[in-house]
Backbone as a chain_set.jsonl record, in Angstrom:
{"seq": "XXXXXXXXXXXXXXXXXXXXXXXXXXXXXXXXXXXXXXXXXXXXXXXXXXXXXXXXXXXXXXXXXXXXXXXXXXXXXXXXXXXXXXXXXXXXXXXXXXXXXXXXXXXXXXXXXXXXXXXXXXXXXXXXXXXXXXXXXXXXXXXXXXXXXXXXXXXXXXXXXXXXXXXXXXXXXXXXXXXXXXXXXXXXXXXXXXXXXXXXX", "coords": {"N": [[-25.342, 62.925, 42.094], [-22.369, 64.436, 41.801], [-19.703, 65.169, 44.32], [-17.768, 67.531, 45.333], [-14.817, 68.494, 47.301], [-12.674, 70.828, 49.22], [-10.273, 71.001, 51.841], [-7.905, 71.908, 54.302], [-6.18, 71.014, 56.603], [-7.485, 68.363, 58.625], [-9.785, 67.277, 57.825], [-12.086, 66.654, 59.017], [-14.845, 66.859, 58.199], [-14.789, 66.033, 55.659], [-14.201, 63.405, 55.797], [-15.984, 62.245, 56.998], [-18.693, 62.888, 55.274], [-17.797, 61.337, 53.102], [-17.752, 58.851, 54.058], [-20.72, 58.61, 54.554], [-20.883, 58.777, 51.731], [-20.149, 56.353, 50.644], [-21.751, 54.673, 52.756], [-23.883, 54.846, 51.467], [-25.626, 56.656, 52.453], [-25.642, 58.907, 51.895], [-26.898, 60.117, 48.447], [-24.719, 60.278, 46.021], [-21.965, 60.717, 44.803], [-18.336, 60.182, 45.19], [-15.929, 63.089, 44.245], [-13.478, 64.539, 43.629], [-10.888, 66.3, 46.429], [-9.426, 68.549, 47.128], [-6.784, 70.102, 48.485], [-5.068, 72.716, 50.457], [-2.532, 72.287, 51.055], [0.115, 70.66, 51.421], [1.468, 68.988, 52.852], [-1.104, 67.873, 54.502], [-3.328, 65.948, 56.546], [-5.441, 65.061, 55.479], [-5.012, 64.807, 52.556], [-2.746, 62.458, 53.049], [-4.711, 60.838, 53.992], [-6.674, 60.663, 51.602], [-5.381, 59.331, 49.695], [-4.586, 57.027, 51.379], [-7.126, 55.65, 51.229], [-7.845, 55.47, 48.611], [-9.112, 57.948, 47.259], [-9.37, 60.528, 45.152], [-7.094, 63.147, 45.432], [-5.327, 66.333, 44.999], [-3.015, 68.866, 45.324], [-3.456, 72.507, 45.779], [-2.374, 75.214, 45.49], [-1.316, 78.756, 46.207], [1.041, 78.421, 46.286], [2.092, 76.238, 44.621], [1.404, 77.414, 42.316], [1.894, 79.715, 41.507], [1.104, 82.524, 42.444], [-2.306, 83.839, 44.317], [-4.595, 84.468, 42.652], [-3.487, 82.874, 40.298], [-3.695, 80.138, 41.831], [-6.448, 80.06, 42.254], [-7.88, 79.865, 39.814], [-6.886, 77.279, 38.97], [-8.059, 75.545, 40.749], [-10.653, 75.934, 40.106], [-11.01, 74.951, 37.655], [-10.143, 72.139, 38.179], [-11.949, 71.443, 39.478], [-14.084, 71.443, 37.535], [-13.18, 69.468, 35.86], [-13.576, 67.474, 37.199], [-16.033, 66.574, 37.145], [-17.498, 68.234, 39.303], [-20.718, 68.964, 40.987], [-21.356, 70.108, 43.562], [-19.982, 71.456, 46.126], [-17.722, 70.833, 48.626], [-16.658, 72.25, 51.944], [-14.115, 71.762, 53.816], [-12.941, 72.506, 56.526], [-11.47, 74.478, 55.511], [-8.93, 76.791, 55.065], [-8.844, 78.775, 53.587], [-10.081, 81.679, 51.558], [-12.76, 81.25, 49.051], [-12.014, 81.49, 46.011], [-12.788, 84.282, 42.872], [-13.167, 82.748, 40.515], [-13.814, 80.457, 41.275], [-16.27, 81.024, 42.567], [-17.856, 81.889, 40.671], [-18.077, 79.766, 38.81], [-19.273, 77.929, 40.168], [-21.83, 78.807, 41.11], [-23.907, 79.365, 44.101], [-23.237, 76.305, 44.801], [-21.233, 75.96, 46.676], [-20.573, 75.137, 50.262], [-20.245, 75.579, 53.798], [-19.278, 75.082, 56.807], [-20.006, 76.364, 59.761], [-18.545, 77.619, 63.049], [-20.966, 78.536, 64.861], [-23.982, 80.049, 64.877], [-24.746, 81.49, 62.233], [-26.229, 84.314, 61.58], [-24.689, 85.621, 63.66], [-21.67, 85.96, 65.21], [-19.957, 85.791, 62.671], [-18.154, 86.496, 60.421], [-15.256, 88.33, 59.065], [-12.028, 87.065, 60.284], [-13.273, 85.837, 61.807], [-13.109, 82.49, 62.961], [-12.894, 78.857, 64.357], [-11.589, 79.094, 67.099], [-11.955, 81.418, 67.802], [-14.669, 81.867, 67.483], [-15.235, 80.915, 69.085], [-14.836, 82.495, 71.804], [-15.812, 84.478, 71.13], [-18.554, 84.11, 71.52], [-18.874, 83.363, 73.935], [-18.102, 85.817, 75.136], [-19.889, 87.088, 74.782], [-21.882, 86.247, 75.953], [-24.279, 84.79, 75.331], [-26.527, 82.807, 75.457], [-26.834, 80.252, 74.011], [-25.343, 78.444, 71.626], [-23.728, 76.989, 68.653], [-24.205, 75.387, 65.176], [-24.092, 75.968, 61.824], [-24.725, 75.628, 58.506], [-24.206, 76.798, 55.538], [-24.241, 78.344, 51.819], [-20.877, 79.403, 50.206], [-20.805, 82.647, 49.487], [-19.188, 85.872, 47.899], [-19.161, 87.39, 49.974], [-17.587, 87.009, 53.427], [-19.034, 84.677, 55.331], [-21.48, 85.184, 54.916], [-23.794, 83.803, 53.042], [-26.309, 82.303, 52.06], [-27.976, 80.643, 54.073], [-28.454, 77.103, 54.961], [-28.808, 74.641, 56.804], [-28.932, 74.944, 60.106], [-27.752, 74.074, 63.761], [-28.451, 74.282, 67.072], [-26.934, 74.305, 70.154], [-26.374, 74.086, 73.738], [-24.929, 77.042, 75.623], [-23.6, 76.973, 78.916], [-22.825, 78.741, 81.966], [-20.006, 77.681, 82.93], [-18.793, 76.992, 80.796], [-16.05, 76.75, 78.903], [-13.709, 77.958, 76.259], [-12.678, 75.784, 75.427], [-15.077, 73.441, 76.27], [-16.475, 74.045, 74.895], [-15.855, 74.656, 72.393], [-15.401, 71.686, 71.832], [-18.443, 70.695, 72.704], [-19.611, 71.75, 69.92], [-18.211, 70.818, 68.143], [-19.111, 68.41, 68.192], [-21.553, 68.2, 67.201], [-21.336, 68.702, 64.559], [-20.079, 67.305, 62.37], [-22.567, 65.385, 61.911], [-24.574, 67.612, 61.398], [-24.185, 68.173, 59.106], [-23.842, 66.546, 57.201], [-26.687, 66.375, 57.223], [-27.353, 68.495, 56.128], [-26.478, 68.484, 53.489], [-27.381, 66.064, 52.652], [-30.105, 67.729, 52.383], [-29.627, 69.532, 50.135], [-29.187, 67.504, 48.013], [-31.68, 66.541, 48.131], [-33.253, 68.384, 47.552], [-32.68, 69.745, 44.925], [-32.756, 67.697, 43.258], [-35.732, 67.055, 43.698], [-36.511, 69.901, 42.084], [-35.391, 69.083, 39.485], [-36.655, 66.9, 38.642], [-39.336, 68.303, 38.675], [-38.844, 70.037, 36.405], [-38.876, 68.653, 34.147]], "CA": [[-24.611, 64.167, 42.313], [-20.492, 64.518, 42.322], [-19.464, 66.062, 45.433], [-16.101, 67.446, 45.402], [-14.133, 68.571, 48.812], [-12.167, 71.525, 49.815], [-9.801, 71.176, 52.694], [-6.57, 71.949, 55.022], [-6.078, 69.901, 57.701], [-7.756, 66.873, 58.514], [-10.85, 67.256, 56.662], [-12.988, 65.205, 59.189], [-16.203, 67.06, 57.552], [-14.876, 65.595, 54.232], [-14.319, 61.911, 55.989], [-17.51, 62.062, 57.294], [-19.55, 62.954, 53.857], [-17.578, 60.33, 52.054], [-18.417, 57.621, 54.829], [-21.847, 58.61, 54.295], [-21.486, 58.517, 50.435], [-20.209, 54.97, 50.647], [-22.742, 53.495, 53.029], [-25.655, 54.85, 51.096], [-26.084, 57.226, 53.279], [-26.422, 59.808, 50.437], [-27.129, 59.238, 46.717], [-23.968, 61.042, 46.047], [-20.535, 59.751, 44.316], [-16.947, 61.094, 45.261], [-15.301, 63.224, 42.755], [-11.803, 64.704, 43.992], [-10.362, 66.567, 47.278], [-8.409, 69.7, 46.93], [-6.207, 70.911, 49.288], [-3.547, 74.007, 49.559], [-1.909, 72.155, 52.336], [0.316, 69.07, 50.337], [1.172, 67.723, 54.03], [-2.16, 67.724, 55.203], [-3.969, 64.812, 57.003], [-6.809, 64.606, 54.723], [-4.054, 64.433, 51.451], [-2.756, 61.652, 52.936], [-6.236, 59.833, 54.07], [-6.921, 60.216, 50.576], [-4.241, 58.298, 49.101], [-4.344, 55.266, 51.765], [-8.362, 55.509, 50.874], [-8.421, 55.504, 47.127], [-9.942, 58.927, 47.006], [-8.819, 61.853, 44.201], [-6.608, 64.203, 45.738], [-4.888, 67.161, 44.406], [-2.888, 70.059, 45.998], [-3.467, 72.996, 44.737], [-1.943, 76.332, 46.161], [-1.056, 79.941, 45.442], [2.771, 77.594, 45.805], [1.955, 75.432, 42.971], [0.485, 77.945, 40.541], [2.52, 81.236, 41.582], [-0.575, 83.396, 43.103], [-3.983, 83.428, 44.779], [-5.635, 84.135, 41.072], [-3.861, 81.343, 38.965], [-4.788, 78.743, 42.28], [-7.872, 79.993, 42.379], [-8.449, 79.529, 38.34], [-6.141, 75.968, 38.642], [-8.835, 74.913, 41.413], [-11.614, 75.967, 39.747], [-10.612, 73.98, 35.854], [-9.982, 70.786, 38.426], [-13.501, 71.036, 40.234], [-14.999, 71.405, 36.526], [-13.111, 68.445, 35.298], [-13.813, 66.286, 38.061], [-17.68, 66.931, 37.115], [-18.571, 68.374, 40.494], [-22.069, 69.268, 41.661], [-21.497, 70.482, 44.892], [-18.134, 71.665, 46.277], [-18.312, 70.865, 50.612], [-15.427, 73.062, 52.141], [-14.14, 70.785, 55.107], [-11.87, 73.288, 57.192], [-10.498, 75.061, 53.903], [-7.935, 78.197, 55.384], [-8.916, 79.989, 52.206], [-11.127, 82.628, 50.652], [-12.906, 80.669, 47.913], [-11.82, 83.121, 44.932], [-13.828, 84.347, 42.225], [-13.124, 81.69, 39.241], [-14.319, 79.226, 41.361], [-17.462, 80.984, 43.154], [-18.452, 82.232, 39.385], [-18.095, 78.279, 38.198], [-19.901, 77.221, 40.799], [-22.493, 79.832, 41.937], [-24.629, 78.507, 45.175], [-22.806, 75.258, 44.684], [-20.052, 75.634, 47.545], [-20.97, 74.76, 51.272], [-19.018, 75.386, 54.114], [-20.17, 75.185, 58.107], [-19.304, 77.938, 60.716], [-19.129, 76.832, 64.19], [-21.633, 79.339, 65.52], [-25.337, 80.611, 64.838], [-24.82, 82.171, 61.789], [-25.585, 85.645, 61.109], [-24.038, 85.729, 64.378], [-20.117, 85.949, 65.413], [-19.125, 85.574, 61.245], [-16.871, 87.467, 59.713], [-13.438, 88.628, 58.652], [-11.108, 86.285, 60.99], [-13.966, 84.275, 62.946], [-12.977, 80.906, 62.758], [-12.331, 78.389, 65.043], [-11.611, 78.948, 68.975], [-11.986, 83.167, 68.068], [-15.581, 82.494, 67.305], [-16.182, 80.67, 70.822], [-14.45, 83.375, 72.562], [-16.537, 85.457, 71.043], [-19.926, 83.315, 72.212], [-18.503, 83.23, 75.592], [-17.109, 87.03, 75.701], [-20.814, 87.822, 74.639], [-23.288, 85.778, 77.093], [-25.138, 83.968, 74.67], [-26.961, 80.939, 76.147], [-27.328, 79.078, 73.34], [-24.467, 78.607, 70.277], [-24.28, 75.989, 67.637], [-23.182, 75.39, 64.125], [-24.395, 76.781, 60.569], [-24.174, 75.389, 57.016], [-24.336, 77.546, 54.618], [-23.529, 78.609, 50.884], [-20.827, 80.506, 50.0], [-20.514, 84.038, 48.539], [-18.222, 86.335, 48.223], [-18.725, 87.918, 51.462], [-17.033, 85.824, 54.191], [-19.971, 84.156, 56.42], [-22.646, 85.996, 54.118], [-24.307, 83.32, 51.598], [-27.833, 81.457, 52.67], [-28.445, 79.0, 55.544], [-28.86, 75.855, 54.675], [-29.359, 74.417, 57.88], [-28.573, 75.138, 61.474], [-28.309, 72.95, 65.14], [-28.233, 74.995, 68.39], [-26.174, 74.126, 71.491], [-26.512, 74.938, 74.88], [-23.624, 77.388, 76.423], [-23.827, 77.057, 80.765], [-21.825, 79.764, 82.835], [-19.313, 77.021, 83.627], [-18.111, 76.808, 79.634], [-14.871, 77.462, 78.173], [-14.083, 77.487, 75.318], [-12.402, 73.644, 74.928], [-15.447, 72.761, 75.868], [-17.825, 74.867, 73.734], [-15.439, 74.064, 71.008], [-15.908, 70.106, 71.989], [-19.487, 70.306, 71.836], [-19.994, 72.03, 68.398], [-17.411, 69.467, 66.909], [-19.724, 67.044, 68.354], [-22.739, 68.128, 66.088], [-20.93, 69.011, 63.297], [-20.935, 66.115, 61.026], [-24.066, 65.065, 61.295], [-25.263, 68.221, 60.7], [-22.752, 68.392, 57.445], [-24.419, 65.39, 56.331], [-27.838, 66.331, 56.499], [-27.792, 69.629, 55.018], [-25.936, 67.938, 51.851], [-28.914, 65.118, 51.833], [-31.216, 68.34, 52.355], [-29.334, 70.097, 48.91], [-29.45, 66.774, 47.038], [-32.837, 66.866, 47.664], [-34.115, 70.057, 46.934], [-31.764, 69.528, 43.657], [-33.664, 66.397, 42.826], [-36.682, 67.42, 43.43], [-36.137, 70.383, 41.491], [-34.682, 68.776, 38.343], [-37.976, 66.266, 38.48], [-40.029, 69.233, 38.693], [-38.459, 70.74, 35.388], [-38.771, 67.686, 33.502]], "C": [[-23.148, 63.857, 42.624], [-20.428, 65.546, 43.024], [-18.12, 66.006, 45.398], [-15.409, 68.246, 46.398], [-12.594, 69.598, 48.965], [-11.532, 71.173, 51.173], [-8.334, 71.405, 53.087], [-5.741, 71.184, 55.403], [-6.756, 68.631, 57.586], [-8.912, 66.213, 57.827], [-11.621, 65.978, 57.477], [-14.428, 65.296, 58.712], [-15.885, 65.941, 56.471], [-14.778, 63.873, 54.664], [-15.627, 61.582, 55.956], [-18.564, 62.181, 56.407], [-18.948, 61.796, 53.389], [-17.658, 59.177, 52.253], [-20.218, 57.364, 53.979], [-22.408, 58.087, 52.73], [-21.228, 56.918, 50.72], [-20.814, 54.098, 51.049], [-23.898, 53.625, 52.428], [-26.512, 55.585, 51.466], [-26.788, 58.692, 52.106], [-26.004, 59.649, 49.2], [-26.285, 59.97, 45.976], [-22.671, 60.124, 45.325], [-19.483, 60.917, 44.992], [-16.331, 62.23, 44.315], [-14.114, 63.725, 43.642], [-11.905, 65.805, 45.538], [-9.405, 67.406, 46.777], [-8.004, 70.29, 47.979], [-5.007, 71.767, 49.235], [-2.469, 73.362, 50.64], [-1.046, 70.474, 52.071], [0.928, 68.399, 51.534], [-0.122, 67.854, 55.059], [-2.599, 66.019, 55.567], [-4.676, 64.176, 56.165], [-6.169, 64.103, 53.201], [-3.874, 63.066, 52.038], [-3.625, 60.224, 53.365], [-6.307, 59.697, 52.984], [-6.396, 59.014, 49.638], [-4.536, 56.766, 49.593], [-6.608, 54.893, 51.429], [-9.0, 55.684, 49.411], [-9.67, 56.604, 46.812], [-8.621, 59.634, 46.155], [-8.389, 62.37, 45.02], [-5.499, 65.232, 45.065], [-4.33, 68.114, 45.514], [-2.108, 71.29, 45.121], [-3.24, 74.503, 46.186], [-1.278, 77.931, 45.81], [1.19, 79.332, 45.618], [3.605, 76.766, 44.332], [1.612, 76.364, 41.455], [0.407, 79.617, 40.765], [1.032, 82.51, 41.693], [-1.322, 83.142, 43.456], [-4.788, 83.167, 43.221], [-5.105, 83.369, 40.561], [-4.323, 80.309, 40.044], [-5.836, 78.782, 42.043], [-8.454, 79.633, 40.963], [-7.987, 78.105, 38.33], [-7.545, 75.338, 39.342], [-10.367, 74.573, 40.438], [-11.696, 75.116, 38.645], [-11.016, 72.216, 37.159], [-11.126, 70.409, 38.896], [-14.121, 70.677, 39.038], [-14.579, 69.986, 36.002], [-13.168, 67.473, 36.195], [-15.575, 66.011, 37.954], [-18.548, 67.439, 38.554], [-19.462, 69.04, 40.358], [-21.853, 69.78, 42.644], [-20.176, 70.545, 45.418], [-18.573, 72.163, 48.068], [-16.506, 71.533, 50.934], [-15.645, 72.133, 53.711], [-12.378, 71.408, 55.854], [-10.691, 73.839, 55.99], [-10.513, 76.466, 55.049], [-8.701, 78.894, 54.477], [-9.793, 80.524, 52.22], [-11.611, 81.68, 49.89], [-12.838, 82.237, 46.824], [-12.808, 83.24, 44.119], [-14.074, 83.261, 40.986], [-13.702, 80.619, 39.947], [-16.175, 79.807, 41.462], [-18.364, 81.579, 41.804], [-18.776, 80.896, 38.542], [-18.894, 77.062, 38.923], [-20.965, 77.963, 41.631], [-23.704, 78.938, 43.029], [-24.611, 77.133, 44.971], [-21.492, 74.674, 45.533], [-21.122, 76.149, 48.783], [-20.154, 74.882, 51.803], [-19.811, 75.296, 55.743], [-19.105, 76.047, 59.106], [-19.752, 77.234, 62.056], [-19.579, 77.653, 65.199], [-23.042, 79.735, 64.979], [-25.319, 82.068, 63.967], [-26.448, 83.478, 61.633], [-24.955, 86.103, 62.556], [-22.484, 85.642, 64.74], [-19.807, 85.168, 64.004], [-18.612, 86.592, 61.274], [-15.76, 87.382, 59.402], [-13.1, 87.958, 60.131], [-12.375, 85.963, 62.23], [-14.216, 83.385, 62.229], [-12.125, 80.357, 63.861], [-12.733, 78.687, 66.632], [-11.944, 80.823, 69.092], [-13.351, 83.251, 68.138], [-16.136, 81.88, 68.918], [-15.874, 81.497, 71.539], [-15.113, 84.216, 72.178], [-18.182, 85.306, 71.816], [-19.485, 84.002, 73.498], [-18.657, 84.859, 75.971], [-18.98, 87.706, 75.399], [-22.272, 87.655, 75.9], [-24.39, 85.315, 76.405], [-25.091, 82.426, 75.396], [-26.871, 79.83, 75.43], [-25.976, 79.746, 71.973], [-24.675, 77.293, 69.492], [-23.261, 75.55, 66.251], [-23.744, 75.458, 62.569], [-23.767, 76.193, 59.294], [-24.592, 75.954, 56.315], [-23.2, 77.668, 52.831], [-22.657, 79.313, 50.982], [-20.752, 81.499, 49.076], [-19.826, 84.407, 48.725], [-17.919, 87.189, 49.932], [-18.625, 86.852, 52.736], [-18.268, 85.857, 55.703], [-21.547, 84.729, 56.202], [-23.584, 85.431, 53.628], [-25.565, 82.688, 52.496], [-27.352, 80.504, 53.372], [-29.285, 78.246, 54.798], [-29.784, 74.896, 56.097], [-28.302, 74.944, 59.326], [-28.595, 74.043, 63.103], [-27.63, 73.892, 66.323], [-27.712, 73.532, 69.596], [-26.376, 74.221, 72.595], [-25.146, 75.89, 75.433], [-24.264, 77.486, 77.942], [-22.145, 78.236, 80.779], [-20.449, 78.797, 83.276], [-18.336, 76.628, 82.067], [-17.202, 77.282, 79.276], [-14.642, 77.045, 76.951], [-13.195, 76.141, 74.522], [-13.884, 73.397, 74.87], [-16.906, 72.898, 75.535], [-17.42, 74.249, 72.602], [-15.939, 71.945, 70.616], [-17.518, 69.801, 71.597], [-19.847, 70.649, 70.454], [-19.005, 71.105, 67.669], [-18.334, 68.232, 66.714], [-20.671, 66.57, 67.276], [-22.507, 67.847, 64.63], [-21.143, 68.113, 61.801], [-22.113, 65.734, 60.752], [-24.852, 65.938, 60.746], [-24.931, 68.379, 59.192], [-23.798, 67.657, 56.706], [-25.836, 65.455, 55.948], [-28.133, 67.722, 55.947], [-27.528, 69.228, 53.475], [-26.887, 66.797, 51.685], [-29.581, 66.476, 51.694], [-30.787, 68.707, 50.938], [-29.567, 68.838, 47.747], [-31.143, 66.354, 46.673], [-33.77, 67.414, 47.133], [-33.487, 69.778, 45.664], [-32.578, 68.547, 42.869], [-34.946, 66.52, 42.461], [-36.877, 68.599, 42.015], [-35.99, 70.187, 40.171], [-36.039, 67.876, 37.821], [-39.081, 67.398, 37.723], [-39.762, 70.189, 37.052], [-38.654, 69.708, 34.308], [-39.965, 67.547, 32.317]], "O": [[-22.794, 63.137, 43.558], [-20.872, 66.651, 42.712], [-17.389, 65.015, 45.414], [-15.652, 69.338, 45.885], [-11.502, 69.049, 48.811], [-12.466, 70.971, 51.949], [-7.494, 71.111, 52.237], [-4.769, 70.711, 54.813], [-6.64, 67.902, 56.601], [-9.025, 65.064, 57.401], [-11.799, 64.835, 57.054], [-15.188, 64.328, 58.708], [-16.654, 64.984, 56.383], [-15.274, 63.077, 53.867], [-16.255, 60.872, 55.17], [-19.542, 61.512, 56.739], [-19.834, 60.962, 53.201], [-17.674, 58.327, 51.363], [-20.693, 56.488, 53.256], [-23.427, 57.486, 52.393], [-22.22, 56.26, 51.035], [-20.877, 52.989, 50.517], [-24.852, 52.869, 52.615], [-27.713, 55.56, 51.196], [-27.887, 59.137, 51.776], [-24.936, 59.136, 48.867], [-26.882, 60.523, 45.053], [-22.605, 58.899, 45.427], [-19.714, 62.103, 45.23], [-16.436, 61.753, 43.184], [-13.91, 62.943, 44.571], [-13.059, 66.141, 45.802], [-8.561, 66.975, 45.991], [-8.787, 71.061, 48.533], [-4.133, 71.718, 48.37], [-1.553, 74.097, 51.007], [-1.504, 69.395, 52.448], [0.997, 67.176, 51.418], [0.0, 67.922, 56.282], [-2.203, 65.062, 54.9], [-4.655, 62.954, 56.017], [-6.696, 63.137, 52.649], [-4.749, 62.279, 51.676], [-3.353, 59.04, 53.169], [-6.05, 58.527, 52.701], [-6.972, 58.084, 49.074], [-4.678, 55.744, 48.921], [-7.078, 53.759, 51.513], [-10.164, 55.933, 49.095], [-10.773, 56.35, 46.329], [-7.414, 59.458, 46.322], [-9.201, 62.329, 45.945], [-4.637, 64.574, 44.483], [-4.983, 68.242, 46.55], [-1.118, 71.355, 44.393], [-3.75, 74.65, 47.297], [-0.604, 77.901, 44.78], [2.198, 79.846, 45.133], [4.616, 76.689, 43.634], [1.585, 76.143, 40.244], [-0.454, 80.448, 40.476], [0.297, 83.051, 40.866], [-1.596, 81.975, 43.175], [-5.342, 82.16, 42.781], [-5.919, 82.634, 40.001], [-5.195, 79.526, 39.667], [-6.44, 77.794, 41.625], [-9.555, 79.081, 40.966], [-8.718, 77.445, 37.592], [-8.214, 74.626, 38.593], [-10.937, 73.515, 40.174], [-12.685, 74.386, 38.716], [-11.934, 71.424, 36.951], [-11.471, 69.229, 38.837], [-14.788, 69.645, 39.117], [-15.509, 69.246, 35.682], [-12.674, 66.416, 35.803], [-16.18, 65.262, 38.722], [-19.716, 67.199, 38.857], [-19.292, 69.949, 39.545], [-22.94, 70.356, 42.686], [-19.326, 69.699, 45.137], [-19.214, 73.082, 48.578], [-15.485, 71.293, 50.288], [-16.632, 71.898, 54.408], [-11.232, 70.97, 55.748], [-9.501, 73.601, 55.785], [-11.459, 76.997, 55.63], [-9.288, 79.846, 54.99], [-10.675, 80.041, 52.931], [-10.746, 80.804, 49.885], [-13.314, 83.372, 46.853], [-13.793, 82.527, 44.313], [-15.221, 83.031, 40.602], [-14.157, 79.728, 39.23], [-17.1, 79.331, 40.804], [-19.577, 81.705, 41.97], [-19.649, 80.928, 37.675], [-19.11, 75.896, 38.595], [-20.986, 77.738, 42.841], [-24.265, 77.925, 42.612], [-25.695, 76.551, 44.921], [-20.886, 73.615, 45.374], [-22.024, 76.982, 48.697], [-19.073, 74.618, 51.278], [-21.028, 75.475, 55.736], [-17.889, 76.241, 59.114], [-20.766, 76.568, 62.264], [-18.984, 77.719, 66.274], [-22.735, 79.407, 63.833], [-25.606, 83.197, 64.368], [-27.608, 83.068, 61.621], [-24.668, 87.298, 62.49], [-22.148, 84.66, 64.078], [-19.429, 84.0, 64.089], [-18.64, 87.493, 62.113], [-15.181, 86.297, 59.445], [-13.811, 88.263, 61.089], [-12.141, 85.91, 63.437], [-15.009, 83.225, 61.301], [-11.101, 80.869, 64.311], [-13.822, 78.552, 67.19], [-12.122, 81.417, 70.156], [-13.792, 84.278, 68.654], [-17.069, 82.258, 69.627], [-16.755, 81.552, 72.397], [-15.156, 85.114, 73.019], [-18.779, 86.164, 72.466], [-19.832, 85.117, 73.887], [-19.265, 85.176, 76.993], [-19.232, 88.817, 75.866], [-23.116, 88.396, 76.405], [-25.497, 85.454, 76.925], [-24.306, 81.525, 75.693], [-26.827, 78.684, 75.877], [-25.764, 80.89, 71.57], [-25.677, 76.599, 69.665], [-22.036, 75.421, 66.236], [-23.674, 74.281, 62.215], [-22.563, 76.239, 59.042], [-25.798, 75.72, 56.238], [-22.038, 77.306, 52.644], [-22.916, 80.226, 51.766], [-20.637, 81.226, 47.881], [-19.179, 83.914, 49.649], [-16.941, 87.422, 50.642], [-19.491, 86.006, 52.958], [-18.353, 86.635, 56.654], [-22.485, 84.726, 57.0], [-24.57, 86.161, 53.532], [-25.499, 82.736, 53.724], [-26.425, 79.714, 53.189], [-30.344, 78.479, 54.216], [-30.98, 74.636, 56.228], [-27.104, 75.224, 59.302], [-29.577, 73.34, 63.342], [-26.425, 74.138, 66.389], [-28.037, 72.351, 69.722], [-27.182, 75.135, 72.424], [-24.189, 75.157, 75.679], [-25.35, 78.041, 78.111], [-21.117, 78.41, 80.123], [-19.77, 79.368, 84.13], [-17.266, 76.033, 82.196], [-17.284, 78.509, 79.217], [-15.147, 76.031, 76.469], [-13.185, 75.761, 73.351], [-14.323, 73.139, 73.749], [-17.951, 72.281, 75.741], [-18.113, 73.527, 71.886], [-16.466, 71.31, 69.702], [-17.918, 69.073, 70.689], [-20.418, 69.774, 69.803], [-19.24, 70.752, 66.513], [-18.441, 67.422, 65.793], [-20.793, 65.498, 66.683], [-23.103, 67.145, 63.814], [-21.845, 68.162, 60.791], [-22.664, 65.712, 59.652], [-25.682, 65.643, 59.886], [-25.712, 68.757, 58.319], [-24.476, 68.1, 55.78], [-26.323, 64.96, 54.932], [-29.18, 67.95, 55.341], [-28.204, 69.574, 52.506], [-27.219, 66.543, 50.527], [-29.77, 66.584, 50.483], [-31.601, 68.202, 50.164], [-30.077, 69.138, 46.668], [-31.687, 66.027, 45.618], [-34.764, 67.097, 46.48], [-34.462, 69.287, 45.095], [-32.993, 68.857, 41.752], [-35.398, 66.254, 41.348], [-37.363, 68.155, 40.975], [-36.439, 71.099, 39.478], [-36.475, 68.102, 36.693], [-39.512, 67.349, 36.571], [-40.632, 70.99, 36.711], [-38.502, 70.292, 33.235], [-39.976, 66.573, 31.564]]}, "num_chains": 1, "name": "protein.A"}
């Protein structure tokens, strides 16, 4: 499977999958890194790490719809399989999520169908945990669709929240999980995929 990588910032989901692909960890190859963000962290990880990177932005390609069609052409010609969103700002638009239907992944750092939505992300969705009195929060991988925090659960890992939490260090623990869970929902998809493809054979 070619896994190809959405991100902003530092893209430590996307470090952390591409560790994994390299030790073996999953039966997975690289294919490219797209970000809208051309001084991002993860741009230049790529570079000093001989990974594909590209930046691709409604800057580069005058609008949301031609990035979103530029992105989508570069995912297809990179042969990806699986498109992991690793702190991507963006909407995924429609040229891509039509080119890649239940083939983009992204993780929410909360107990999805819970505190998603329009503008939760980040430190808004622990303030939301917190501001609600939920004991327990977490962190959610899921497909996506067009509706933002909408598409199937892949997998999930609960948290504990205590009365004594804020949200540093709510946010601290769900960073904590995060990768690993990243990593094994994308073995769980290459599996089911595998299996799958056997099964048709």
């Amino acid at each position: 499977m070619i896994i190809s990588f959405l991100a902003s910032h530092g893209g430590s989901s996307a470090k952390a999958i591409i560790a994994a692909i390299n030790n073996g960890q999953l039966n997975a190859t690289v294919g490219i890194v797209i970000t809208n963000n051309r001084d991002s962290a993860i741009s230049a990880w790529c570079l000093d790490n001989d990974v594909l990177v590209r930046h691709i932005s409604s800057k580069t390609h005058r609008g949301e719809d031609n990035a979103d069609e530029a992105i989508s052409t570069v995912l297809q010609n990179a042969g990806s399989q699986l498109i992991v969103c690793s702190g991507y700002m963006k909407l995924i638009g429609p040229h891509t999520l039509d080119a890649f239907p239940e083939k983009v992944v992204n993780i929410h750092p909360a107990l999805l169908p819970k505190h998603g939505g329009k503008g939760m992300f980040g430190d808004h969705v622990h303030r939301a945990v917190l501001a609600s009195g939920d004991t327990i929060s977490g962190a959610t991988v899921h497909f996506v669709t067009a509706g933002i925090d909408e598409g199937p659960i892949i997998l999930q890992k609960e948290v504990a929240v205590t009365t004594s939490d804020t949200v540093e260090t709510l946010r601290t623990k769900i960073q904590a999980i995060e990768c690993t869970l990243y990593i094994a929902a994308v073995k769980k998809i290459i599996n089911l995929w595998s299996t799958a493809a056997h099964g048709n054979l």
